[in-house]
N, CA and C atoms as an extended XYZ file, in Angstrom:
252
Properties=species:S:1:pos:R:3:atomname:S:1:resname:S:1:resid:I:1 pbc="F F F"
N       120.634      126.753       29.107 N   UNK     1
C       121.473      126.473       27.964 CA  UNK     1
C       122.928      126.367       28.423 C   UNK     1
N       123.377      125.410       27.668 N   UNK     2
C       125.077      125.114       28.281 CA  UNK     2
C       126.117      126.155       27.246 C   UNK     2
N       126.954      126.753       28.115 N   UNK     3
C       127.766      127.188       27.108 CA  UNK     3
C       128.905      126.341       27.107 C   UNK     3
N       129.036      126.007       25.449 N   UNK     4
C       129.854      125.443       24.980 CA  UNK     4
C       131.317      125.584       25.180 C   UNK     4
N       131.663      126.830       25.202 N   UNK     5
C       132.725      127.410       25.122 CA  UNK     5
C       133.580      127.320       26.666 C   UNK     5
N       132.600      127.365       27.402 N   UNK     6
C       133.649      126.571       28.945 CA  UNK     6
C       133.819      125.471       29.008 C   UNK     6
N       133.217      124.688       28.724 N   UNK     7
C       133.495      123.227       28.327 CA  UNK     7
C       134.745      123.196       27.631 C   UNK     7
N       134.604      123.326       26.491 N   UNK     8
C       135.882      123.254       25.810 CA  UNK     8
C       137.363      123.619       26.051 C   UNK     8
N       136.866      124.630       26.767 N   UNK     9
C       138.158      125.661       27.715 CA  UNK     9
C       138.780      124.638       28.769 C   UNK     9
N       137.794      124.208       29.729 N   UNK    10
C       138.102      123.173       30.755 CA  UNK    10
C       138.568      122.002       30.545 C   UNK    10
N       138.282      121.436       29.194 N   UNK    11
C       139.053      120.100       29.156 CA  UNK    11
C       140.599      120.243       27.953 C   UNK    11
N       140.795      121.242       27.861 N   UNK    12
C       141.712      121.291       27.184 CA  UNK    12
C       142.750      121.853       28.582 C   UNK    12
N       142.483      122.916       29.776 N   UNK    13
C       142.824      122.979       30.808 CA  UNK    13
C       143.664      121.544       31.537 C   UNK    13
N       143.050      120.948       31.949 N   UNK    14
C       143.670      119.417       32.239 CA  UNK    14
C       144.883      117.939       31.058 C   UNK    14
N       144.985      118.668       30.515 N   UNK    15
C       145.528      118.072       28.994 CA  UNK    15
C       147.114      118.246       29.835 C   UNK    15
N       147.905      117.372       29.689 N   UNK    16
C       149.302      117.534       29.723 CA  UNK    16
C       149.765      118.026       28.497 C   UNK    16
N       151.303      118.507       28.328 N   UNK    17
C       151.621      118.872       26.997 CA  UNK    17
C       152.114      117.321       26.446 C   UNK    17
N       151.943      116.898       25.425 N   UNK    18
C       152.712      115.792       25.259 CA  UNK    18
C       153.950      116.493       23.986 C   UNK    18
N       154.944      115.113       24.237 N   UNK    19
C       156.028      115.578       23.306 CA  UNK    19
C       155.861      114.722       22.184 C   UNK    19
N       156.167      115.826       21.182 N   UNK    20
C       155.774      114.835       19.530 CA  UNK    20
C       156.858      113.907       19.196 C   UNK    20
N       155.864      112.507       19.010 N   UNK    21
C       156.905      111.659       18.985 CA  UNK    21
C       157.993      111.329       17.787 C   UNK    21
N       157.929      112.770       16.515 N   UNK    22
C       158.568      112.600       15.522 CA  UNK    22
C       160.080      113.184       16.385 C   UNK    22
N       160.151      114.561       16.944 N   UNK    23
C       160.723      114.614       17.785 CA  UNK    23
C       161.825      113.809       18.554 C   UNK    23
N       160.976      112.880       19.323 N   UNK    24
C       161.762      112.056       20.289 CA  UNK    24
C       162.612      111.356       19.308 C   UNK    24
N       162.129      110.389       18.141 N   UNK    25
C       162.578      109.756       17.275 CA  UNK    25
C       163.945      110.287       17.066 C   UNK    25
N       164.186      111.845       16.093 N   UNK    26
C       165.126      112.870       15.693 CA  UNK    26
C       165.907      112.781       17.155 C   UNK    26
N       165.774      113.159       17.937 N   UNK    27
C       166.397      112.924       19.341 CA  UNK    27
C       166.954      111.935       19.846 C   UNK    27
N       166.616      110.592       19.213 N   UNK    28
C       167.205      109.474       19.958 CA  UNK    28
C       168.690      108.986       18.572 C   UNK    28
N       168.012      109.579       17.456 N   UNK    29
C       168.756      109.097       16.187 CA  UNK    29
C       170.417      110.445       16.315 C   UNK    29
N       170.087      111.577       16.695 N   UNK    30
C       170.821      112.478       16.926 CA  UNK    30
C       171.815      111.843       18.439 C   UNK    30
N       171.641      111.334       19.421 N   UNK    31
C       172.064      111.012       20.465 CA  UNK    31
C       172.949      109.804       19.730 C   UNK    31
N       172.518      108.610       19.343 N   UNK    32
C       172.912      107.745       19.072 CA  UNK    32
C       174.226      107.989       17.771 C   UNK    32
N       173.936      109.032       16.774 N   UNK    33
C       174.914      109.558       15.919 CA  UNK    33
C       176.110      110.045       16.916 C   UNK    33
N       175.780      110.598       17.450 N   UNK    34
C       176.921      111.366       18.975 CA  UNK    34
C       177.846      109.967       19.092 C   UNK    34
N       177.201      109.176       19.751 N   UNK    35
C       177.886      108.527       20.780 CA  UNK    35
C       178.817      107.478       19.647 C   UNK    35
N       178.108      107.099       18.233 N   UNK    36
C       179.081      106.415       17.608 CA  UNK    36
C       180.268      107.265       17.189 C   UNK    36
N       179.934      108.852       16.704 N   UNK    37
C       181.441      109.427       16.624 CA  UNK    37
C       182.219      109.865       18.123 C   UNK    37
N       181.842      109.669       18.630 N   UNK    38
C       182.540      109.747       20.362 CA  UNK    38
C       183.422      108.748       20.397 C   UNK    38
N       182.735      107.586       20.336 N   UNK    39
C       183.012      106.536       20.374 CA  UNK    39
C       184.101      105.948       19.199 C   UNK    39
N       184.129      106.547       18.102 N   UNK    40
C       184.812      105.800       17.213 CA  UNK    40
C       186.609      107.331       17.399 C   UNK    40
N       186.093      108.437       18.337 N   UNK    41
C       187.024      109.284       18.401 CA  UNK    41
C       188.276      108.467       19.326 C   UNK    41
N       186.968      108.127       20.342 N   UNK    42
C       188.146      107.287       21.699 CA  UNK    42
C       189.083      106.003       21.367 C   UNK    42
N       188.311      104.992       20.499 N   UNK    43
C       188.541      104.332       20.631 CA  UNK    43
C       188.919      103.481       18.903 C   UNK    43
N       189.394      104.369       18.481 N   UNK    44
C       189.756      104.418       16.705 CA  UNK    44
C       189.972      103.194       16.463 C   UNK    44
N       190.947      102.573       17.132 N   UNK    45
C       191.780      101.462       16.755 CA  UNK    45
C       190.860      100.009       17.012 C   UNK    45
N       189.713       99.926       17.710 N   UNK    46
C       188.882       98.660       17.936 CA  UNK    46
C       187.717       98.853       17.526 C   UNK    46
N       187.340       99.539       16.634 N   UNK    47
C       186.235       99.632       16.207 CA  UNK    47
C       185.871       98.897       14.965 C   UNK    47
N       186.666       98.188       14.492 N   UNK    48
C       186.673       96.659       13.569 CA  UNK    48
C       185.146       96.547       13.284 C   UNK    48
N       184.418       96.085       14.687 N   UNK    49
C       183.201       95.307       14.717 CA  UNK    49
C       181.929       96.317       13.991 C   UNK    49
N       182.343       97.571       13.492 N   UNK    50
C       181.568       98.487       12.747 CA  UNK    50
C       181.485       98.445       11.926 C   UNK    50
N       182.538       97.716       11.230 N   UNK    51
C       181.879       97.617        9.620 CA  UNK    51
C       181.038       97.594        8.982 C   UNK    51
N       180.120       96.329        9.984 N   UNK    52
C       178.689       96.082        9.294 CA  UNK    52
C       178.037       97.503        9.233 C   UNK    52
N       178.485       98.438        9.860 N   UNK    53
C       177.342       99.359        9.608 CA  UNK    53
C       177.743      100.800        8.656 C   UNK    53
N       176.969      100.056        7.563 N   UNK    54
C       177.160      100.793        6.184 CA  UNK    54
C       176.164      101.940        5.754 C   UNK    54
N       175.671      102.847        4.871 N   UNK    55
C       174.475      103.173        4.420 CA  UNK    55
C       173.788      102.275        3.546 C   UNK    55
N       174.464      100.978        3.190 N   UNK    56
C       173.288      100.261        2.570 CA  UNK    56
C       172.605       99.249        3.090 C   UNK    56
N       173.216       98.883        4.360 N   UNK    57
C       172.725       97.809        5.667 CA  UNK    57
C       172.381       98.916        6.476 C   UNK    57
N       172.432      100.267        6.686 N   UNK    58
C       170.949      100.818        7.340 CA  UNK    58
C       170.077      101.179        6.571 C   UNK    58
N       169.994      101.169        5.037 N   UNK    59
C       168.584      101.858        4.061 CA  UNK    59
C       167.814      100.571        4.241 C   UNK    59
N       168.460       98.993        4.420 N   UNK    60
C       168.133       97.749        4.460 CA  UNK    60
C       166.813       97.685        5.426 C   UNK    60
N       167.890       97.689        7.021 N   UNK    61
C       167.209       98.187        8.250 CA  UNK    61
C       166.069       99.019        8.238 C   UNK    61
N       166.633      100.227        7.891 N   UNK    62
C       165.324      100.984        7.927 CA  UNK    62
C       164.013      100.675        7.130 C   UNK    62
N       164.614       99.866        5.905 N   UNK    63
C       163.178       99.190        5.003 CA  UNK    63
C       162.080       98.132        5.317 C   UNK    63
N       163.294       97.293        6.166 N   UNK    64
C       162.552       96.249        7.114 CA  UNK    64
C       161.633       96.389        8.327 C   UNK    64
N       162.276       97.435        8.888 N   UNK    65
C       161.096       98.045       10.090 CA  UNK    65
C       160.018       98.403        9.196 C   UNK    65
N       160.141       99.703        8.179 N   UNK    66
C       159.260      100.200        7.953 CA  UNK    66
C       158.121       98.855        7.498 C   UNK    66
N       158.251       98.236        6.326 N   UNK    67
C       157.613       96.607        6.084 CA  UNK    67
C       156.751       96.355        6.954 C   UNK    67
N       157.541       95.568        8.163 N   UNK    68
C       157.390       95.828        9.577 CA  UNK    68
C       155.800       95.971       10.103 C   UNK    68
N       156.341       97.386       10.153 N   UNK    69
C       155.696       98.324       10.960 CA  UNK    69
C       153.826       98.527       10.303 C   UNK    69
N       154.355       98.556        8.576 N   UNK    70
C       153.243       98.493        7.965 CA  UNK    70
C       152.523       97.103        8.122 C   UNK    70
N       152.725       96.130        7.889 N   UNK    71
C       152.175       94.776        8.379 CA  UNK    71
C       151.217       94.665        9.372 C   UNK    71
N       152.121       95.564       10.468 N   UNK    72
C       151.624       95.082       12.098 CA  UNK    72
C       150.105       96.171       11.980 C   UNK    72
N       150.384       97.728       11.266 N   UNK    73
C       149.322       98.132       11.303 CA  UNK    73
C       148.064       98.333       10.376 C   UNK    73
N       148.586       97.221        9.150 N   UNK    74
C       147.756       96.537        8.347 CA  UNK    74
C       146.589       95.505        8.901 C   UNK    74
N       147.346       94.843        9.876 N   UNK    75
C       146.788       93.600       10.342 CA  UNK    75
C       145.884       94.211       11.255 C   UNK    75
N       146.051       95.166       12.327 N   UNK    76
C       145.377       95.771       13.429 CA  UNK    76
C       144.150       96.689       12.997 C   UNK    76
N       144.060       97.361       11.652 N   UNK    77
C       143.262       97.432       10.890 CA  UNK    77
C       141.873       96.676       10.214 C   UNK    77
N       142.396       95.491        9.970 N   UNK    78
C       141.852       94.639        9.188 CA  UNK    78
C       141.444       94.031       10.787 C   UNK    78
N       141.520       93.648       11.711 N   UNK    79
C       140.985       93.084       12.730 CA  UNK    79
C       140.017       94.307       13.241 C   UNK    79
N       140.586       95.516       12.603 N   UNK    80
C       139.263       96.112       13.814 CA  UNK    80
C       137.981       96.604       12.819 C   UNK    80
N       138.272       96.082       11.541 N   UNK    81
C       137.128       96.408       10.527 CA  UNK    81
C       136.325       95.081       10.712 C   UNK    81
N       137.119       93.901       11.006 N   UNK    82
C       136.017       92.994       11.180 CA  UNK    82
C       135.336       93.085       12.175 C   UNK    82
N       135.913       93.299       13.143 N   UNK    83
C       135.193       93.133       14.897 CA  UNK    83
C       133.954       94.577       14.365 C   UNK    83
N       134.009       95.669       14.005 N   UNK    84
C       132.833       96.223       13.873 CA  UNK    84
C       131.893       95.973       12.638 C   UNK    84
């Protein structure tokens, strides 16, 4: 009889940790917040070309990815319900 319970032990053993990618996301959005007030500290007077970036041209942005994003994994869905 196999015990189950080393099995399970052993392949969770070999597992890397991975990093959650909600995480990385918060991390890259936090970095990128940095560097525009860094950036708008140094360099006050030429930062003109920022305008465009408002909270209602990023709720925009962010609506369009999301759209997006749903589409792409609408479609990848619907292709893998047909193929089985």
């Amino acid at each position: 009889m196999v015990n189950f319970k080393n099995i399970s032990n052993r392949s969770h053993e070999n597992k890397e940790p991975r990093k959650c990618q909600n995480c990385m996301i918060i991390r890259i959005f936090l970095l990128s917040v940095l560097f525009i007030v860094l950036l708008g500290l140094i360099k006050s007077d030429k930062l003109h070309h920022l305008q465009v970036v408002t909270p209602t041209n990023a709720a925009i942005f962010i609506i369009i990815i999301g759209i997006v994003m749903f589409l792409v994994k609408l479609t990848k869905h619907l292709l893998e319900k047909n193929q089985n």
